[in-house]
Structure formats: C-alpha cells, structure tokens
C-alpha positions, 0 to 999 in steps of 0.5 A, spaced: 812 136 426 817 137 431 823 132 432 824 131 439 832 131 439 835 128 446 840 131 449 842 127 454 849 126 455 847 118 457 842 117 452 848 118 445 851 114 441 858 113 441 862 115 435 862 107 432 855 108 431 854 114 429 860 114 424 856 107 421 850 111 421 852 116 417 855 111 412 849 107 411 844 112 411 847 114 404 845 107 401 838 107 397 833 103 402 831 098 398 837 096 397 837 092 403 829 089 400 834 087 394 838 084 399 833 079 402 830 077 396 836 076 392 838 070 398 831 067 398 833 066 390 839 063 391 836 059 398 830 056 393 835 055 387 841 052 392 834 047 395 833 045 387 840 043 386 839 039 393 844 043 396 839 043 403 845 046 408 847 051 404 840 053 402 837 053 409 843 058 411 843 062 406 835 063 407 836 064 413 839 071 411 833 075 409 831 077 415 837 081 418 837 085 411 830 087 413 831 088 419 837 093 417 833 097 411 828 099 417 834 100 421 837 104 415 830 107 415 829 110 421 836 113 421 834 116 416 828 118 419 829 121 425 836 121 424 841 119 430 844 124 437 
C-alpha cells in the first residue's frame, strides 16, 4: 500500500514541527501509556492522602499523554511532509 505523500507547498509542516516530529518519533510509544498511568498512580495516592487539588491536576494529565502517543504513533506511521 502506497503513502500518499502531499506536496503541496500549503499544506506542510514548518521546520518547528518537523524538527519536534523527528525528536519524538525516536521515543518508544508506550512510554507516553507509562506516562498517563504513572499520573492516575500518583493522582489515586495524592486523593488517598487527602490531597484533593493536587490529585485532580495531576489526574488530569493522562489524557494529554494519550493524545501525544497517538500523536507519536501517527507520525511514525504515516510520517510527516
């Protein structure tokens, strides 16, 4: 199966994005699943010590880790312009 790569001048990254993209498409994905579960440890021992805030902030960073392993994944995937 072919990639259908986009040469559209328009349409491709800046040198920031592709620069970061080749960085991180180094990582091993599933440190980023490491990632999100290591803070909901941290959030569900922080909520047991009665530290509410700090355990609903740092709970609140697994989603963003999720979102850049799919992000990572992709990249390696498909690649980027």
């Amino acid at each position: 199966m072919a990639k259908n790569k986009n040469n559209n001048p328009e349409h491709s990254e800046g040198p920031v994005a592709t620069a970061i993209e080749e960085q991180t498409a180094k990582l091993p994905s599933d440190i980023f699943l490491w990632a999100a579960l290591g803070s909901m440890g941290v959030s569900l021992y922080l909520q047991s010590v009665n530290k509410r805030d700090k355990s609903l902030f740092v709970g609140q960073w697994a989603a963003p880790f999720l979102l850049l392993g799919l992000y990572n994944k992709l990249v390696k995937l498909e690649g980027h312009d």
